[in-house]
N, C-alpha and C positions, 0 to 999 in steps of 0.2 A: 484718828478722827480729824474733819478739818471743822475748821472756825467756821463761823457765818459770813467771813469775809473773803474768804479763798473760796467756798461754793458759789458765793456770786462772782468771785471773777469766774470761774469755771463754767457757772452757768452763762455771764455772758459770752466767753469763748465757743462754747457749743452755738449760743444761739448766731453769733457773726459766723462760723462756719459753714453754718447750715445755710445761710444768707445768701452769703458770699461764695462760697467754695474759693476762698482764698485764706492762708493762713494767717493767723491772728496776731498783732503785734501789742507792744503795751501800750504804746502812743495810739492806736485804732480805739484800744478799750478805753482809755482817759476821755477820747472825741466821742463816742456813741454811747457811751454811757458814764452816768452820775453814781461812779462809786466811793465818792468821799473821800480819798485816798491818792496822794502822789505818788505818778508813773514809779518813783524806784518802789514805792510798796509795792507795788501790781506789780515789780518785775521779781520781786522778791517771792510771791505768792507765787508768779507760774513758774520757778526754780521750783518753789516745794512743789505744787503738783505736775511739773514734771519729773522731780524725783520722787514720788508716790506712782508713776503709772498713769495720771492721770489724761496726760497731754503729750505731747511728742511733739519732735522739732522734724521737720521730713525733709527738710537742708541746710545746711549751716547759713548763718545770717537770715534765717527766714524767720517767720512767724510760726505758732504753735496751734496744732490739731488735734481734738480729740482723740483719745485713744477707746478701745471698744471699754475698758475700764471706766475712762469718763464718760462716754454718754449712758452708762449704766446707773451710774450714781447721779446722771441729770435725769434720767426717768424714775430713779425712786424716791427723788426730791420733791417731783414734781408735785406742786400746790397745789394745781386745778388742772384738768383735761379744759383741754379748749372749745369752748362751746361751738355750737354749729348756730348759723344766724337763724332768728324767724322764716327768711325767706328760703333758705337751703333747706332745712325742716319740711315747710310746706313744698318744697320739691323734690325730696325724698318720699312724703307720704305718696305724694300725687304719681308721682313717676311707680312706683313698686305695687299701691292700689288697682290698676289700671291690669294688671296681671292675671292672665284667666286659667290657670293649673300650676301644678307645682314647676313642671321645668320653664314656663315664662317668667315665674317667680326667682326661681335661682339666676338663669337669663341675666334680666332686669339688675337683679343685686349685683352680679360679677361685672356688669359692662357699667354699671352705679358706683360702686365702692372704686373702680379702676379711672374713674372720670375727677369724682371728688379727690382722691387722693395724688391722683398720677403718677401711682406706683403702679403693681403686677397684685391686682385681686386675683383670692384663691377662695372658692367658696366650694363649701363640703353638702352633697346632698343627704336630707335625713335618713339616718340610721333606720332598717326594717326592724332592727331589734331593740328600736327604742318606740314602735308604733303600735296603736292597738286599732281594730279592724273598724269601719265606718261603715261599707256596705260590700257584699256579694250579688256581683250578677254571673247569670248565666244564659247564654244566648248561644239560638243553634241556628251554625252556621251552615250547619247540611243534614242528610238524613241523619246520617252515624256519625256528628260532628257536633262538640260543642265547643264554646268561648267560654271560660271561665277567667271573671275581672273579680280582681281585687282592689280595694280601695281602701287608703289607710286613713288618718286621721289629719296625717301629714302633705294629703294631697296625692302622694305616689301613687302608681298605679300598677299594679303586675297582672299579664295575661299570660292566658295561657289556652293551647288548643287541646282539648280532650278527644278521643278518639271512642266510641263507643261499642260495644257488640251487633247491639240492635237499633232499631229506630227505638225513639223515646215521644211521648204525647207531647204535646204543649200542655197540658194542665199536670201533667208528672215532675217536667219543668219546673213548670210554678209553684208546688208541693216542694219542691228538693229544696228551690232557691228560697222559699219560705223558711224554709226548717231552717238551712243556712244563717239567714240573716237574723230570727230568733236565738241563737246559739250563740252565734258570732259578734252582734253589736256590741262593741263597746271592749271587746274582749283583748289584751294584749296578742301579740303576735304571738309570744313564747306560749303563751298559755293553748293558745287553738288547739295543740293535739288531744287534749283533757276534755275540751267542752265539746268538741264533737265523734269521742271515743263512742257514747252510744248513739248517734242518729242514724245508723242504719238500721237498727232496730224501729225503728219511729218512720220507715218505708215501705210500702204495698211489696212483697216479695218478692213481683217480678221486673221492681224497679231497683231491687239493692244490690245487680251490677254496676249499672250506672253512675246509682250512688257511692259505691268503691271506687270509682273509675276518676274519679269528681274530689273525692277525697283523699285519694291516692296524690293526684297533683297536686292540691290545696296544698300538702302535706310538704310534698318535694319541693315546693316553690318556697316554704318557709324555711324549708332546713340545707336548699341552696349555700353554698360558698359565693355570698355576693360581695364581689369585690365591690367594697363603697365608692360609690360614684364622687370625683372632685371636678370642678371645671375652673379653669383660670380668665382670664383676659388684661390687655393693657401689658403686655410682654413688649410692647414696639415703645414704652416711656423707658425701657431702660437703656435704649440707646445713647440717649442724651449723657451717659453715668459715666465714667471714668472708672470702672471698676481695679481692684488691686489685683484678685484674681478676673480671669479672661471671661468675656459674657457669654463667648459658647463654652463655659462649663454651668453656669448659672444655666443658662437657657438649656441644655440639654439635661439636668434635674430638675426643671419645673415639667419635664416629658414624664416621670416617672411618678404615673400614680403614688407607689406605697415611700417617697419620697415626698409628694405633697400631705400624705397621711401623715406622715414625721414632723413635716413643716406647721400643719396647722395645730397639733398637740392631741392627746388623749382626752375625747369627751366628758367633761366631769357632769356634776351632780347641779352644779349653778350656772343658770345662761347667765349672769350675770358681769363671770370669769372673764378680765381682761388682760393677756399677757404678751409679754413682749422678749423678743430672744434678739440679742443683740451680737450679730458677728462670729466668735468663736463659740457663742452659744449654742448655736444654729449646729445640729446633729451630723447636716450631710456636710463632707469638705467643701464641694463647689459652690456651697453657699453662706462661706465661712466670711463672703466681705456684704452682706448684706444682712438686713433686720428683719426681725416678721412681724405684725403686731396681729393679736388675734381674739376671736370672740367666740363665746357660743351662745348661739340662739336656739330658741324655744318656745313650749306652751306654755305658762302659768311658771311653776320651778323647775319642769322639766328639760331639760338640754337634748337637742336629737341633733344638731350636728356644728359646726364650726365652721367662722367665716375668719376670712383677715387677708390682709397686701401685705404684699413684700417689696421691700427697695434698698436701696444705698444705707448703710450707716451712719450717714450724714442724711438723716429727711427730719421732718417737720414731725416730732414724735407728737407733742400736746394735740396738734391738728389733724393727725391721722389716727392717735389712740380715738379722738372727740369722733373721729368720722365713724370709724370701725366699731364705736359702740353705739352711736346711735341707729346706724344701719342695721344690726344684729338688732336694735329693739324692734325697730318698725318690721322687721322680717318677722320675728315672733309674733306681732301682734296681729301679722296677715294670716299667719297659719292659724292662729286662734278663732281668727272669725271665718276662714274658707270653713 
């Protein structure tokens, strides 16, 4: 365990590196920060923490660098997430409000969370298996042709074109899609096949083709293999990066969807959840020199999917954990009132 006086130099070495991007010397720490203490202590302190792992020398006669060890134990240190100002606030709400469906909403967040932070936003569109059903329409698109839209809670949307035998009324229509959205409001995705096992029964005879036909894809559309949709943005800030490993491996794993699945984490049970995977943490190899910080957003306690940036292991954690969670609120709060 270290003292309280070796986590503060540690933590001021983290924080001059992240600054600076130059490494850190003891006579720097003595100049820019008030820690009580004569330079031979502080040179004594970063011998132990760099014989603990904590810090590393990357030349001889140079100054000392975080290692993925230390900025770990500066983010579990950490006191406070850094707040976002009243004015950023009010321009998060304003910016994300202004959003007329769900894909201008994820939009919005991923080119938002990659502006604020000036890292590589990754945002996860919600889960079908974490939504419950808000409306069914049905709409015909030709004699023997209908549109069947789904609509979740979450904003998503799924259509789908049904093919019919026969022609179908307009008021038979409006009976089916009745029945539909009686059955269906409110109803989990998982649960549909349950609540609408009898309404074809509850159909005029020589409409309960159509209503098979209708329900046959309702059916297929839920129990689809839907590879969950991720989108990135803000990939051209990592140029700036001096990365350890090369940026076309980094950049060529931000290409692979079930690769950003990995990177943003397993959907838990709390949108509340903020975590951070620091360098060898980080699952995939090519992304072994970079960090992820991430969140999941929601309704109410519910979690339908996960947001967060990715950058250098050297970024601004307090200011980008503070970004990444207040972004995942205002996201939740928009899906709660669409």
């Amino acid at each position: 365990m270290l003292d309280d006086r070796k986590l503060a130099v540690l933590r001021a070495i983290v924080e001059d590196y992240v600054s600076t991007n130059e490494p850190v010397g003891s006579k720097a720490l003595v100049e820019r920060h008030n820690l009580g203490v004569s330079p031979a202590t502080i040179r004594n302190d970063m011998a132990v923490l760099e014989e603990q792992g904590y810090i590393a020398q990357p030349h001889t006669s140079a100054g000392r660098i975080p290692t993925d060890k230390g900025y770990r134990l500066f983010v579990d240190r950490l006191s406070t997430v850094k707040p976002l100002s009243a004015a950023e606030r009010r321009a998060i709400e304003t910016f994300l409000s202004g959003a007329y469906d769900l894909d201008d909403v994820v939009g919005r967040t991923v080119r938002l969370l990659a502006q604020l932070t000036r890292q590589v936003a990754v945002v996860q569109y919600p889960s079908l298996t974490r939504s419950s059903v808000r409306h069914v329409e049905l709409v015909p698109v030709a004699a023997q042709r209908l549109l069947l839209v789904l609509i979740t809670n979450t904003g998503r949307v799924e259509q789908r074109v049904i093919e019919t035998i026969g022609e179908i009324s307009e008021d038979s229509i409006a009976h089916l899609r009745a029945l539909l959205n009686t059955c269906l409001d409110g109803c989990w995705l998982g649960d549909v096949p349950t609540a609408v096992a009898d309404l074809p029964a509850q159909v005029p005879a020589e409409d309960r083709p159509v209503a098979a036909a209708v329900l046959s894809v309702l059916l297929e559309t839920l129990v689809e293999n839907h590879d969950e949709k991720i989108v990135f943005a803000g990939a051209a800030n990592l140029a700036a990066v001096d990365f350890s490993q090369g940026l076309r491996q980094i950049l060529e794993a931000l290409e692979e969807q079930v690769v950003l699945m990995r990177l943003l984490g397993e959907v838990g049970d709390s949108s509340n959840t903020l975590t951070v995977r620091i360098g060898t943490e980080n699952p995939d190899e090519g992304l072994q020199s970079t960090s992820v910080v991430a969140a999941g957003y929601g309704v109410g306690n519910q979690t339908l999917a996960r947001l967060g940036v990715l950058g250098p292991t050297r970024m601004d954690y307090p200011g980008t954990m503070g970004a990444v969670r207040a972004v995942a609120r205002y996201v939740g709060q928009i899906l709660a009132e669409s």
